[in-house]
PATIPA-475656 format. One line per 4 residues: number of its first residue (from 1); their letters; for each residue y negated, z, x negated of C-alpha. Coordinates in steps of 0.05 Angstrom, whole numbers, plus 5000, padded with zeros to 4 digits. Each point is the difference from the previous one (the first is absolute). Example, Ala and Ser with C-alpha at 12.3 -4.5 7.8 and 13.67 -1.06 7.14 Angstrom:
<nodes>
1	AS	5090/5156/4754 | 4931/4987/4973 .
</nodes>
This chain:
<nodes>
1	XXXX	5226/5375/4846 | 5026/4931/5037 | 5025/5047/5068 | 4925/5028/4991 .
5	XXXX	4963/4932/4996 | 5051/4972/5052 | 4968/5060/5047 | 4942/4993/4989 .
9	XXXX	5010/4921/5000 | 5027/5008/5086 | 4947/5062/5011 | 4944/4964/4977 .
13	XXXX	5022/4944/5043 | 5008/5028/5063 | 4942/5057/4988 | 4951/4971/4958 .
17	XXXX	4977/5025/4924 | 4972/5055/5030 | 5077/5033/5021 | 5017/5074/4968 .
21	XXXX	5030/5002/4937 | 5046/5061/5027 | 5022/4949/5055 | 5015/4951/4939 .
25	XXXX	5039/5050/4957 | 5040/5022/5066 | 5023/4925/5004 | 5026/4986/4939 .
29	XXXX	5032/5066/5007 | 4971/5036/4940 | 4940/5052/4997 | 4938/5004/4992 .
33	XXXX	4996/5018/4928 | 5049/4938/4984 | 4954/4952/5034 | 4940/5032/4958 .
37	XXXX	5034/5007/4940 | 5005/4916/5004 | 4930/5004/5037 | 4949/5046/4976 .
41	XXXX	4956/4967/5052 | 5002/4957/5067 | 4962/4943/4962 | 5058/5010/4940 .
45	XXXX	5044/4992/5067 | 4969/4937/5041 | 4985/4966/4918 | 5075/5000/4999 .
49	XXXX	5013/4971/5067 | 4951/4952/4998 | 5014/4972/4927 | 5078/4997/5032 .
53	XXXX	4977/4955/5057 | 4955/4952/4947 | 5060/4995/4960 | 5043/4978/5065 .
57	XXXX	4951/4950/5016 | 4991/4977/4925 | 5075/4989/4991 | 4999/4959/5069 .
61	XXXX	4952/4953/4969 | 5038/4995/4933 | 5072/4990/5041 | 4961/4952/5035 .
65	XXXX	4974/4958/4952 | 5067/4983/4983 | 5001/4964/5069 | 5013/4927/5007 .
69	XXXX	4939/4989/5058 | 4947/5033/4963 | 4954/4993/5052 | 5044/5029/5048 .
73	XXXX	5003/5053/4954 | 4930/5014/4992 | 4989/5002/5071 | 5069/5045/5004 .
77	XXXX	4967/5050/4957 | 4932/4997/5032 | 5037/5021/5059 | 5021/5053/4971 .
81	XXXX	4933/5021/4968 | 4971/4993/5059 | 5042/5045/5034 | 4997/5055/4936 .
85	XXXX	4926/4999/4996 | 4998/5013/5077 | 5051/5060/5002 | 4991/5029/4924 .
89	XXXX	4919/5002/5009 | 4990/5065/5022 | 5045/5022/4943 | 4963/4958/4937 .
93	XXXX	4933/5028/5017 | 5032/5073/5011 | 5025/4985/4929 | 4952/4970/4965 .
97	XXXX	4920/5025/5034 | 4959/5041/4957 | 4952/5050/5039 | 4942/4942/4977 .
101	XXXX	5048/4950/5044 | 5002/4956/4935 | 5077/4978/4980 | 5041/5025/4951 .
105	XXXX	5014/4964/4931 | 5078/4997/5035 | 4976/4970/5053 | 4973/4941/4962 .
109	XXXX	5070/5005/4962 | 5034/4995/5068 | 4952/4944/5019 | 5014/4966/4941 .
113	XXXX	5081/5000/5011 | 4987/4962/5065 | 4949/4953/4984 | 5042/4985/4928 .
117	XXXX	5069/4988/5055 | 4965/4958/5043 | 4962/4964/4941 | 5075/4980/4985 .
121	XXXX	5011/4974/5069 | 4938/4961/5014 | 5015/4972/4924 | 5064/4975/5027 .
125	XXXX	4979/4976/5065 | 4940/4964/4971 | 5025/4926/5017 | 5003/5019/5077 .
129	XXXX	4931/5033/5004 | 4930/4973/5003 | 4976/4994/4925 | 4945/5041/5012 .
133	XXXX	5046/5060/5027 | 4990/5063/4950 | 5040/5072/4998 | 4946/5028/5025 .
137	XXXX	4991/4967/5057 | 5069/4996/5021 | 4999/5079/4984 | 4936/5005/5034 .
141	XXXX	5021/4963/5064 | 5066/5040/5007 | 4960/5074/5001 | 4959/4968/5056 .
145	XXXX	5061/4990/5035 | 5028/5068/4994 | 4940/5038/5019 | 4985/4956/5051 .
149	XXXX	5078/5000/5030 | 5023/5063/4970 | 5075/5002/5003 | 5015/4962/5057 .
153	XXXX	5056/4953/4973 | 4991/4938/5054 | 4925/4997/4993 | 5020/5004/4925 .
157	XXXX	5048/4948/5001 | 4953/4958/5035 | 4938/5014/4966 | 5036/4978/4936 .
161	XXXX	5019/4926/5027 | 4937/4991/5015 | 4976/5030/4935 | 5058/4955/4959 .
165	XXXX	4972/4932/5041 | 4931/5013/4979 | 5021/5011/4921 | 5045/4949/5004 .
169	XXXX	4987/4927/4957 | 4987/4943/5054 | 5062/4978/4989 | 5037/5062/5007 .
173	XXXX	4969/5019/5065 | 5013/4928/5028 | 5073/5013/4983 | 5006/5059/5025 .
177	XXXX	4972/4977/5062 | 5048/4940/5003 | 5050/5054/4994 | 4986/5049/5060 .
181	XXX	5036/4978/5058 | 4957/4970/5056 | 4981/5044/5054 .
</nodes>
């Protein structure tokens, strides 16, 4: 099952949610009635790829947690939810629609993960940001970014300083300010 979900992991990737399932099975080097003997159905298929890449970025948010900066970790993992929610899109609402276009009780569930591992980070960054800064917003402001930059790594990058100076206390922004090199 892990060569199957690793396929379909790179396929999905490079193809989009909507690649053959016979092209899947082919690359993980097993047939088709392997792959739907694990997957009955392409949703039962892009469900399991999907929850995989939520649990990735969940357990980047826990590791980084641990970190000694935690507001460079927040913005760290912002990053890289930024960058998931730009590439993995197409593949959460090819998992999750319903033919009314209304979400799926998993995606809440999967909503829930990363709001409740970013809940953790904001928690721990909470002395560098504004005091009025909620999970939400933080959340809210990130999606902006990726739909508005989609995966483009520099504009990212670069989106998120500017995103981190905003959050950031008065005091933290001043010294991180005094700490950029002069131009």
């Amino acid at each position: 099952m892990a060569r199957l979900l690793q396929a379909a992991r790179e396929l999905i990737t490079d193809a989009g949610p909507g690649v053959a399932l016979d092209e899947i099975a082919r690359h993980a080097g097993v047939g088709n009635a392997t792959l739907y003997r694990h997957f009955p159905t392409r949703a039962d298929l892009l469900v399991a790829v999907y929850s995989d890449e939520i649990a990735d970025l969940c357990r980047d948010g826990a590791e980084l947690a641990k970190a000694e900066q935690p507001l460079d970790a927040l913005f760290t993992w912002l990053e890289k939810f930024i960058v998931h929610l730009a590439t993995k899109r197409p593949l959460a609402l090819a998992a999750t629609e319903e033919p009314s276009n209304r979400r799926t009780p998993l995606f809440e569930e999967w909503h829930t993960s990363i709001t409740t591992a970013a809940d953790v980070l904001v928690d721990r960054a909470r002395a560098a940001l504004r005091p009025d800064i909620t999970t939400t917003d933080v959340l809210t402001l990130a999606t902006g970014v990726a739909l508005a930059v989609g995966a483009d790594a520099d504009h990212t990058h670069r989106l998120v300083t500017l995103f981190r100076t905003g959050l950031a206390s008065r005091e933290a922004a001043a010294d991180e300010r005094s700490a950029q090199p002069d131009p």
